[in-house]
C-alpha positions in Angstrom: 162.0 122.7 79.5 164.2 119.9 81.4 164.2 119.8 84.9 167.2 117.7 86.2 167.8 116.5 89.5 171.0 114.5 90.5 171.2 112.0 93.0 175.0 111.6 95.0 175.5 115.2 93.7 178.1 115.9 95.9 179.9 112.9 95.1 183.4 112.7 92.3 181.3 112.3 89.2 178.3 114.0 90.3 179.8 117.3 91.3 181.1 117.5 88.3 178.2 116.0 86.5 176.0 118.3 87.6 178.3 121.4 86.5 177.8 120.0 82.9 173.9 119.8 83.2 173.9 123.0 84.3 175.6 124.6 81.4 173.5 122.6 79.2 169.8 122.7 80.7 170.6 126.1 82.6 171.5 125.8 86.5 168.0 126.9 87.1 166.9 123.6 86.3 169.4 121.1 87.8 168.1 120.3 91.3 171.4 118.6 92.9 171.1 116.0 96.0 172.9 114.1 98.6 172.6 112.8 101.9 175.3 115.5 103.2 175.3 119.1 102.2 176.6 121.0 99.6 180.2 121.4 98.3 181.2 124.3 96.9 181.1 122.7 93.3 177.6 122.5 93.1 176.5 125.1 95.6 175.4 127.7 93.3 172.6 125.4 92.2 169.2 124.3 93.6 170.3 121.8 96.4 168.0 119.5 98.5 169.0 117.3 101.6 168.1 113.6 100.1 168.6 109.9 101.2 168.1 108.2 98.1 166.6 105.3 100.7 163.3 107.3 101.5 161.0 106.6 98.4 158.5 109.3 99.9 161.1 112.4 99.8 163.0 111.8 97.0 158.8 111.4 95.2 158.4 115.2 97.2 161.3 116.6 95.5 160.2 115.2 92.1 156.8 116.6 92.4 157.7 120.1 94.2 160.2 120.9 91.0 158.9 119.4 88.4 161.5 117.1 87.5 161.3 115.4 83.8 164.9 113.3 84.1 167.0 111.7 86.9 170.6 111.0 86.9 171.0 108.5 89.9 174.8 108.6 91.0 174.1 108.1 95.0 176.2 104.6 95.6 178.6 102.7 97.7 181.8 102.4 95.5 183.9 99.0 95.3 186.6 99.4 98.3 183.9 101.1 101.0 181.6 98.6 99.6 183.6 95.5 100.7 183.7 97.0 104.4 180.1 97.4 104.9 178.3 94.8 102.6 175.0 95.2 103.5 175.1 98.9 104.0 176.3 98.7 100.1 173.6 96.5 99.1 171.0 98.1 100.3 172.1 101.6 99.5 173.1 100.6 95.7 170.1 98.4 95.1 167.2 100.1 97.4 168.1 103.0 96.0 168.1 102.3 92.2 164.6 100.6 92.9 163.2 103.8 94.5 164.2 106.2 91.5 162.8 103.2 88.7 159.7 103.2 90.7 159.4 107.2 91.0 159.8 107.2 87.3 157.5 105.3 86.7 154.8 106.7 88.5 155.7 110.1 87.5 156.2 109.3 84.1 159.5 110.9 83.9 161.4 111.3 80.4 164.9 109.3 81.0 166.7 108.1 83.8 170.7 107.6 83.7 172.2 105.2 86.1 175.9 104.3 86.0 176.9 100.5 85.9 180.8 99.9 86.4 183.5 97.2 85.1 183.0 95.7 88.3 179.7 94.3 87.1 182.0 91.8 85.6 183.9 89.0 86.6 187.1 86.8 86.9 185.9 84.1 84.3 184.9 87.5 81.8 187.4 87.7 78.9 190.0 90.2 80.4 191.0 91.4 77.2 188.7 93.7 75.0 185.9 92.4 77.2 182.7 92.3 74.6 179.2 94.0 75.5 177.9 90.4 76.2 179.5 88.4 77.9 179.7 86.2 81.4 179.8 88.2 84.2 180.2 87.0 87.6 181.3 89.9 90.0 182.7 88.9 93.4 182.1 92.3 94.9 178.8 93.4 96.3 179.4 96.5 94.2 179.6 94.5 91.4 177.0 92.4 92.2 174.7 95.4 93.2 175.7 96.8 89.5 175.1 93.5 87.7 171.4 93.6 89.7 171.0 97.2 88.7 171.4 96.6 84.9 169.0 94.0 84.8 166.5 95.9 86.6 167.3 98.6 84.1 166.1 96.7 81.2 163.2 95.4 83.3 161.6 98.6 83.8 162.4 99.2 80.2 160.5 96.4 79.5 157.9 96.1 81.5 157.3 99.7 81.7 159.1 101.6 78.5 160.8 103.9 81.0 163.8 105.5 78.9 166.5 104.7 81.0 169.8 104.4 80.1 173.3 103.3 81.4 177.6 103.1 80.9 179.9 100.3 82.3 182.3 102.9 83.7 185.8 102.1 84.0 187.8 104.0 86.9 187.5 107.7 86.5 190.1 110.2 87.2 189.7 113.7 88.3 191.7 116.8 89.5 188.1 118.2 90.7 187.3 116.4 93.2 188.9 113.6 95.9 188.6 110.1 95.3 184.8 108.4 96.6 186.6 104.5 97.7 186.8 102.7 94.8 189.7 99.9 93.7 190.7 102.2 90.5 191.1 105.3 92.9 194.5 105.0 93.4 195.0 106.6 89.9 193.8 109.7 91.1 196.0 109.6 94.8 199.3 109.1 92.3 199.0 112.2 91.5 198.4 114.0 94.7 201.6 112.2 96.2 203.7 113.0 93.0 202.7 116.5 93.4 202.9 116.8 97.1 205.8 114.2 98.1 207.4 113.1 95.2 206.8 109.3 96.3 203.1 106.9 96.0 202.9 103.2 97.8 200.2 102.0 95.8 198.0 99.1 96.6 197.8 97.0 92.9 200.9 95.4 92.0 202.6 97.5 89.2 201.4 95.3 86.0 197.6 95.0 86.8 196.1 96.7 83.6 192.5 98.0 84.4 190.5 100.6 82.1 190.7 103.8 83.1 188.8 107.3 81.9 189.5 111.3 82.3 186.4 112.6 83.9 186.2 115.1 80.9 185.7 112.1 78.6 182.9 110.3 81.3 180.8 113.6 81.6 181.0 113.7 77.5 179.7 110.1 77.2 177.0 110.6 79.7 176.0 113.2 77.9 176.3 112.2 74.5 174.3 109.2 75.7 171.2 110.9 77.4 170.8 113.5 74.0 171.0 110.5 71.9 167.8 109.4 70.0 165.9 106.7 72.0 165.5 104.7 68.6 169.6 104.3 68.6 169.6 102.9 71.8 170.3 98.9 71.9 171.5 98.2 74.7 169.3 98.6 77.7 171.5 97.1 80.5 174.5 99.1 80.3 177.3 100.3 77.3 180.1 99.4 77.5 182.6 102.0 76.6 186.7 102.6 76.6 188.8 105.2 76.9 192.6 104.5 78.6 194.1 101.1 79.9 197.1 101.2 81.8 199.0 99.6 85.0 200.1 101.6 88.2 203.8 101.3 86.4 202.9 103.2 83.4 200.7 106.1 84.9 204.0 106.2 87.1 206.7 106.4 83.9 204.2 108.9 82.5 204.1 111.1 85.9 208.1 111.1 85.9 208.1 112.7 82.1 206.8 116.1 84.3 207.8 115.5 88.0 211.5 115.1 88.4 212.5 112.1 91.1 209.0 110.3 91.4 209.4 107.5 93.3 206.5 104.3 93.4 206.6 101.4 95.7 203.8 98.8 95.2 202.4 97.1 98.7 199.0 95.6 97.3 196.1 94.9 99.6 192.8 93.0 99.3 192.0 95.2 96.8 194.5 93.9 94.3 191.9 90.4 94.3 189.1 93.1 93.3 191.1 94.6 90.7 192.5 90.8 89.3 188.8 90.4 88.5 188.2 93.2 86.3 188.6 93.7 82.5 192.0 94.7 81.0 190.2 96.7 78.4 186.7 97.0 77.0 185.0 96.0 73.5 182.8 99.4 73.1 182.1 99.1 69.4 178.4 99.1 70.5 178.4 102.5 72.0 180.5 103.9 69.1 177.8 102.4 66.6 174.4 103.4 68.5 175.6 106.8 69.9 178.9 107.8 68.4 181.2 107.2 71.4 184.7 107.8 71.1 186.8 109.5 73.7 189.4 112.3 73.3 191.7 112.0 75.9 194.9 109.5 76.0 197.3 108.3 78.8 199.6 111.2 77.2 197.1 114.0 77.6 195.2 113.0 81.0 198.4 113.0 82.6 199.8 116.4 81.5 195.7 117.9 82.5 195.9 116.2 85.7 199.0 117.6 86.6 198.7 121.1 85.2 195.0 121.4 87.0 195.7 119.7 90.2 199.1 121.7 91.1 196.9 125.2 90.7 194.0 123.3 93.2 196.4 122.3 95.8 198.5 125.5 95.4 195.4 127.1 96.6 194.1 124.6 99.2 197.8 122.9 100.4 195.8 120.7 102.9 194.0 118.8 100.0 
């Protein structure tokens, strides 16, 4: 018997996360955590009051239930990040070394930690951007999530502890409201387009970044963790692909199902994060080790999103 508990559980991939565990390992057994209290996603299940900063309590929660497997998701995303550097740091590095450390003294099972695109850099290849490669982030996100892969692999190392890790591009969800990061506008587009009919977005219209349905991330998260330890290569982090796009074709897509859409493009310093990034992604080592492959295009994300997120603000018009 599993027991799960999830770090930055009440956060966009988390909430949802979680949900998925739950189905899988039974909710009885997902202990769900953040440093605010529960949303109503996640408040059916097991919840605990943690700051991923205090080593001692997030150790009293491990021993109190049990827990076998951590899925650390409690960060600082790029945008926030860049407004309180050392509050990033130290929340996205302290933090990763607390649950490494209460894995290994507890001898957990498997740890999963999510490493971003923004691990790389501007003089990374842009263009199907392979598993190794240089990567020289000029974010403290993305210098946080460079750090945090290669203390992944240490405490692989050093100390076999089974964790594993994705390179996740930007994620987009109809769940939950965007947590600060540069890709996030992909997500607003479509609250505007539903609610206004008109988005000012803050990348210029051609800058191509990978993108993902959160559907497709919870699947490779998933897919990953079940996966035999014996087919897993790559100790830092996977990279794996789904979508690439630019803010002007999510918005010709959008206008295919909402009459009149109307995009302006003001871009702010977050357009210099987002020059930095990867176009698109070589994953060929994730679809070899584990079997990765998504099942969600532009096409299909954008008539979900829509069809999902006009029932959720329908019901909650303030959203």
């Amino acid at each position: 018997m599993e027991r799960v508990l999830v770090t930055g559980a009440c956060g966009q991939l988390g909430s949802e996360l979680s949900i998925a565990l739950a189905a899988h390992h039974g909710k009885e057994n997902i202990i769900v955590s953040d440093i605010h209290g529960p949303i109503p996603l996640v408040s059916n299940m097991v919840f605990e009051q943690l700051d991923v900063l205090d080593s001692q309590s997030l150790e009293a929660i491990v021993d109190r239930h049990g827990v076998t497997q951590i899925y650390h998701l409690a960060a600082l995303l790029s945008a926030k990040g860049e407004q309180n550097p050392q509050l990033a740091w130290k929340l996205n590095m302290d933090g990763l070394l607390n649950v490494l450390e209460c894995a290994r003294k507890h001898k957990l099972k498997k740890v999963f930690w999510p490493s971003s695109i923004a691990a790389f850099g501007s003089n990374t290849p842009s263009i199907n951007t392979p598993q190794i490669c240089t990567m020289d982030p000029n974010t403290v996100y993305g210098i946080s999530k460079l750090a945090g892969e290669l203390w992944c692999n240490y405490y692989h190392q050093q100390y076999q502890l089974d964790v594993r890790s994705v390179r996740f591009p930007g994620l987009i969800s109809y769940k939950s409201p965007p947590g600060g990061g540069t890709t996030d506008y992909a997500i607003d587009i479509f609250h505007s387009a539903l609610q206004k009919k008109e988005f000012v977005c803050f990348l210029k219209e051609d800058t191509q970044l990978p993108m993902m349905f959160m559907p497709d991330a919870i699947k490779a998260t998933l897919e990953l963790m079940q996966a035999p330890a014996e087919n897993i290569s790559v100790r830092t982090s996977y990279n794996i692909s789904a979508i690439d796009f630019t803010p002007q074709q999510l918005a010709a897509e959008i206008s295919k199902h909402i009459e009149n859409f109307a995009i302006k493009y003001l871009p702010d310093y977050r357009q210099e994060i987002a020059a930095s990034w990867p176009q698109s992604l070589d994953d060929k080592q994730a679809r070899f080790d584990w079997s990765w492959e998504p099942q969600h295009d532009l096409s299909s994300m954008t008539v979900e999103m829509i069809r999902n997120l006009s029932l959720v603000i329908s019901e909650n018009p303030t959203l």
